[in-house]
N, C-alpha and C positions, 0 to 999 in steps of 0.2 A: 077221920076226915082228911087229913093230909096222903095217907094213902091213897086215896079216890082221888085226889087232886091229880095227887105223881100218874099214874093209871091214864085218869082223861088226858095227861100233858102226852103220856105217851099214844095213847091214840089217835091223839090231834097230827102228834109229829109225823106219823105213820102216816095216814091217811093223805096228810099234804107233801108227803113224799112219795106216794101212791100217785096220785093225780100229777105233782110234777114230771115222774119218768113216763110220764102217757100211757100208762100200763091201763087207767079207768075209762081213759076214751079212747083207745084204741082199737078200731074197728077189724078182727079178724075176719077177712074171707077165705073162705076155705073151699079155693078152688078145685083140689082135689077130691072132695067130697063124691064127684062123680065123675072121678075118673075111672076108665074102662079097666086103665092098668097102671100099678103103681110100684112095680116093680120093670126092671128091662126085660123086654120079652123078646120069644124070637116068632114072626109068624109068615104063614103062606108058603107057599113053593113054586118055583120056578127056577128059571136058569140062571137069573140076573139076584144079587145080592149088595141093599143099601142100607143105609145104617141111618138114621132119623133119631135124634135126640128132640124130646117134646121138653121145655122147663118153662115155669111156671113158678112164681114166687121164688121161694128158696131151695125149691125141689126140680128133680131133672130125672126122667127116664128116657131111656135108651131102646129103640125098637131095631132091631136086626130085621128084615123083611126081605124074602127072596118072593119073587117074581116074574112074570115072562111079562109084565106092563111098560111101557115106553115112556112114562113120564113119574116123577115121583108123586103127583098131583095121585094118578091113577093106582099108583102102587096102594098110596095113602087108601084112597078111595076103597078098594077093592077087598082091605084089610079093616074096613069100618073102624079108620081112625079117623076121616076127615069128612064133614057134615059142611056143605055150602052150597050155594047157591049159583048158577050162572049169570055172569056181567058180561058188558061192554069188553073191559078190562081182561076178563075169564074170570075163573071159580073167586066167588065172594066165600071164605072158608067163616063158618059161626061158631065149631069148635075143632078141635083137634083132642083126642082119647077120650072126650066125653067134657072135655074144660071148652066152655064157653066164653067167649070176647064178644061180646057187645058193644061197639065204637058208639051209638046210639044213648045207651045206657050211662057208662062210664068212660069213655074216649077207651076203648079195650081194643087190641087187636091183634092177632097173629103174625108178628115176623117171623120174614123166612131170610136165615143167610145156608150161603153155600162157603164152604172154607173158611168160616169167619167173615166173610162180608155179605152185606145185606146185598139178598140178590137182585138182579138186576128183572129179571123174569118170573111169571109166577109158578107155583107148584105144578101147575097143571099145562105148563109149558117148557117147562125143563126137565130135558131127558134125563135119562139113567145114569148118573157114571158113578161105577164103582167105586173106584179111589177118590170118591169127594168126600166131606162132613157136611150134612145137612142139618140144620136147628129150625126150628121152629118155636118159638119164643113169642109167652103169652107179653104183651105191650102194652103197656098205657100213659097214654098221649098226655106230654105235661106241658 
């Protein structure tokens, strides 16, 4: 009897140290699930060569992409990594490599910076330059 006791103590302790590290309610999404690619690839061809890092949670791949396209909006495009819609604005993007942001859904959305700063222009209006870093970065609005 006293065994069972020690047992249930210890499973109580457990369980309420389970639920206090959030580990029980802790809602995995598992953005990648359909992602196109989940490793760094390199695609397309052309004369022109940009470099496009996609991350998303605590993961980040890396797209090498040559092309003869004029904007990285289109390079994206061309290389069926970037699925959106035309705005006002320009391209409303809904995913990037197959991950989906949903601003409707979950306040989700895709930023774009150039060199580290969030850009000023969108994908699909900012040219080519080789020597920049571009991100794209799944976001959600807090």
């Amino acid at each position: 009897m006293k065994q069972a006791k020690t047992l249930l103590s210890i499973i109580l302790i457990l369980a309420m140290a389970f639920m206090l590290c959030g580990c029980a309610n802790e809602e995995k999404s598992d953005l990648w699930a359909d992602a196109l690619h989940t490793k760094d690839t390199e695609l397309g061809e052309g004369a022109k060569t940009l470099v496009v890092q996609v991350k998303a949670e605590d993961k980040a791949v890396k797209f090498t992409i040559h092309t003869d396209a004029e904007t990285v909006g289109d390079a994206l495009i061309e290389n069926k990594l970037l699925e959106g819609e035309p705005g006002s604005m320009g391209i409303y993007i809904n995913s990037i490599n197959g991950i989906v942001a949903d601003y409707d859904e979950n306040m989700s959305y895709w930023a774009f910076y150039i060199d580290g700063e969030y850009a000023n222009t969108g994908v699909d209006s900012t040219p080519i330059d080789e020597n920049a870093e571009y991100i794209m970065e799944y976001t959600i609005m807090e």
